[in-house]
N, C-alpha and C positions, 0 to 999 in steps of 0.2 A: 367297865360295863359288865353285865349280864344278862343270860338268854333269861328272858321274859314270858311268858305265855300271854298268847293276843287271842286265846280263846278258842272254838272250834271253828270250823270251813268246812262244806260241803261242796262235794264237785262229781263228775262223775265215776270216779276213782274210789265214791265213800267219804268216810266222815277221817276228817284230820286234825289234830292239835298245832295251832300255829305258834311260833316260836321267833321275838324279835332281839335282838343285840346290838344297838343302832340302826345303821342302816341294814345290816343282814337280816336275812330271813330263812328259816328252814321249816319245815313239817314233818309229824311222825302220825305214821298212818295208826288208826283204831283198829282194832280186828277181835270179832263175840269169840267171847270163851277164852282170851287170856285176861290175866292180873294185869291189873292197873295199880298204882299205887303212886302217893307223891307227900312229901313231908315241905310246908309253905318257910319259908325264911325272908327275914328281914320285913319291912314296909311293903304295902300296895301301892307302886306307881299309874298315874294317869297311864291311863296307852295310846293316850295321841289319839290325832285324826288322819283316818284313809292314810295309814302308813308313814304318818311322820310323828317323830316323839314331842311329848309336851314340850313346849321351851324354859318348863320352869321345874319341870320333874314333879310337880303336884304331887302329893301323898292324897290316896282315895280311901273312903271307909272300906272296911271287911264285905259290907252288907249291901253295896251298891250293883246293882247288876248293869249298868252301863258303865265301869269301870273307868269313867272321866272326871276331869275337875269342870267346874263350870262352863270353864271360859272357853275348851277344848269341845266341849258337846254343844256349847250353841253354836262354833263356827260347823261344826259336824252337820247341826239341823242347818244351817244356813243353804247347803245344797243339796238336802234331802228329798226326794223324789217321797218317799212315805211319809215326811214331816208336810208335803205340800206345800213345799217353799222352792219350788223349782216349774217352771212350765214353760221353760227356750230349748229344752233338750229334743234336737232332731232326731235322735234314734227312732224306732220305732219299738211299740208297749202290746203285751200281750194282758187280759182280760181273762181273768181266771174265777173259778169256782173251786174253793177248798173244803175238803170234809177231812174233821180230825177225830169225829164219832157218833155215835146216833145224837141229830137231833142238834150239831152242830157243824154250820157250814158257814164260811164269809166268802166274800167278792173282793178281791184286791188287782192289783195291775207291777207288772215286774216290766225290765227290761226284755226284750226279744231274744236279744243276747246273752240274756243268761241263763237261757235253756229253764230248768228245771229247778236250778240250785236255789229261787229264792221262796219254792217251795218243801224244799227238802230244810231251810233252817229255819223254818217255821212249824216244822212237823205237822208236815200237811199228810195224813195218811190213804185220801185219793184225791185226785182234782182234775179239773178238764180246763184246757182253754174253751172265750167263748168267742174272742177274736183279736184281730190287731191292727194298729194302725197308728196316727201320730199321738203323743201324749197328753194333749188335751181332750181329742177324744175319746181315748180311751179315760180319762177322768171322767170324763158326762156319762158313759157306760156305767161306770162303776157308781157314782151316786143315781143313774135311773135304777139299776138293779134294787140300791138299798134303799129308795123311797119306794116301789113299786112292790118289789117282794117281800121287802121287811127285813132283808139279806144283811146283819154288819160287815163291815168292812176291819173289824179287831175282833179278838177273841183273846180273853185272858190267859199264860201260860198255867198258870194253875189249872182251870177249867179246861185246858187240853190233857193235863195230864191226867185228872179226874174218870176221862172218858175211855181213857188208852185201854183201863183194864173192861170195858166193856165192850171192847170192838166187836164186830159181828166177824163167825167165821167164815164165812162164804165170801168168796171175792166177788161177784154178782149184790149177792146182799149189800154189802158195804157201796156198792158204786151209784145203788138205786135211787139213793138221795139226792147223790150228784145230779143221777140221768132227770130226774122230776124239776129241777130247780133249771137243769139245761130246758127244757122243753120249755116250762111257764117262762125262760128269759128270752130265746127267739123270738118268742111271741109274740113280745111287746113291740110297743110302734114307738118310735121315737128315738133309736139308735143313730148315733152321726152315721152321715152316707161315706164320711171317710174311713171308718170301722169297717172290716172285711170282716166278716162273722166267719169261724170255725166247726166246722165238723165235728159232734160227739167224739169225743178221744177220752175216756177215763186211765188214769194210770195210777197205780196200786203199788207204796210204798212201804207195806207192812213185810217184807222180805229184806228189802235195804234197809230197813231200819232195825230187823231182827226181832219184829215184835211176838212174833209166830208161838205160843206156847210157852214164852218169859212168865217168869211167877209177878204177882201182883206186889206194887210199890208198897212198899209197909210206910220211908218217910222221906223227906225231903232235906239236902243239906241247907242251912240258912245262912250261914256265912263262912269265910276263912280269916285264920290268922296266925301269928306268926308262932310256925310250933307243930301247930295245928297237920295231924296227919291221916291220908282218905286213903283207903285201901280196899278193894275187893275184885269180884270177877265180872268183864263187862259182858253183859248182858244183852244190849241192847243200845238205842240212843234215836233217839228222835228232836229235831231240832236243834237248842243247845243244851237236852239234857242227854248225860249218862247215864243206864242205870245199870246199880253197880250191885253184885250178891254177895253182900258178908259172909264172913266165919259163923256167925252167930245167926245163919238163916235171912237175915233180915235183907230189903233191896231197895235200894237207899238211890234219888236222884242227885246226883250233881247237874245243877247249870251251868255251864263253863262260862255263862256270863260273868260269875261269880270269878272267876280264876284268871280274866283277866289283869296285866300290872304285875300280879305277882311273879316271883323267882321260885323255881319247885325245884325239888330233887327229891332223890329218892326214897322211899319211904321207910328205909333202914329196917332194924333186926325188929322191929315190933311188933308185927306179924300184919294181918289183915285186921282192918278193923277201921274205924272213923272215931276220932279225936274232937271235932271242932261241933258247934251246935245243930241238932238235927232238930225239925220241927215233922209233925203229921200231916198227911198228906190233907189238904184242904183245910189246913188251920191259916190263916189272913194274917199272920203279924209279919211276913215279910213284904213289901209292896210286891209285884208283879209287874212285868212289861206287858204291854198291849200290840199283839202281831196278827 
């Protein structure tokens, strides 16, 4: 067996690189302004579901950002609370408003219990909750928001990155979207009486995510393979991408969705630099996920 990368995690500790070798698991913490580097060997394995390995070891393509074989990602959707293929889970769901930059905002719903974190791997760069309560109600929340304000519920990762280099610099500026979309959503009538609606709360992840003054993405990596080596200074990272500043000026994102399956190691004597195929920033030929 071999340590595998199962992608990045978000937690209140920052952003981590996970790392699986059967059943073991370990993490290595991110931190702006050192070297990263990693040189890809061998196949892209499946990375299983919610912590268990594929049972067949499936080979995945370079270019797939959910790093699964079929059979491994429909039993995945099968209890997916964002696939909407789940609605018996008692916990209780929080009702959010995300903004990733002018002029983009969605409505989605997380667990309670996860704090923060399933805005921080979505690169949500402010958001408010607008309440909480059981998970069906908060579902009827979340589709009144998007028929009534026009609010999606997805947002392209491309089109979040797009925006990043336009963020506003005022932390007031940036939250004023939020507060407008909070106001017109109290508003409305028709919110389940099970829903406890929430107090204005904006929080402002342009510091945890290092975005503060990073120079603007020149390209995007589109795929890995085997050979293939990424090397530069981390910059930044929001959701699951890194962005990373070459030797050669350039600031190149990795999605670590992409890095899933594979087996890294280190990026050897060949200095800093990226190996594998780069695409421009809003050029379509790779698909995209929808978060």
């Amino acid at each position: 067996m071999a340590w595998r990368c199962q992608g990045l995690r978000w937690s209140d500790a920052g952003a981590e690189l996970v790392w699986r070798d059967g059943a073991r698991e370990r993490r290595s913490a991110l931190v702006y302004g050192r070297e990263l580097g990693f040189r890809v060997v061998g196949v892209r394995r499946c990375a299983g579901v919610r912590g268990l390995d594929c049972p067949v070891g499936a080979v995945v393509g370079g270019r797939s950002t959910g790093g699964q074989c079929a059979d491994c990602a429909r039993l995945d959707r099968s209890r997916s609370v964002a696939a909407d293929t789940v609605a018996d889970d008692p916990q209780p769901y929080t009702v959010y408003l995300a903004w990733f930059g002018p002029g983009m905002v969605k409505v989605g719903i997380t667990a309670e219990a996860r704090g923060a974190a399933r805005l921080l791997e979505q690169g949500a760069v402010v958001f408010t909750r607008l309440g909480r309560g059981p998970l069906m109600a908060a579902r009827r929340t979340e589709e009144l928001l998007r028929t009534a304000l026009g609010v999606p519920d997805r947002v392209p990762y491309a089109a979040k990155r797009a925006v990043r280099a336009t963020l506003l610099p005022d932390r007031a500026e940036r939250a004023e979207e939020v507060r407008e979309l909070y106001e017109r959503a109290v508003a409305l009538t028709g919110w389940p009486e099970s829903l406890e609606r929430a107090d204005l709360e904006t929080v402002d992840h342009v510091d945890v995510f290092g975005l503060a003054g990073t120079p603007p993405v020149t390209g995007v990596i589109g795929e890995l393979a085997d050979g293939g080596r990424v090397a530069g200074r981390l910059v930044a990272a929001a959701g699951p991408d890194l962005h990373l500043e070459c030797g050669d000026g350039s600031v190149l994102v990795l999605d670590t969705r992409l890095v899933r399956g594979w087996e890294l190691t280190g990026a050897g004597d060949g200095g800093a630099g990226v190996t594998v195929p780069v695409r421009e920033v809003g050029d379509g030929a790779v698909q995209d996920g929808l978060f």
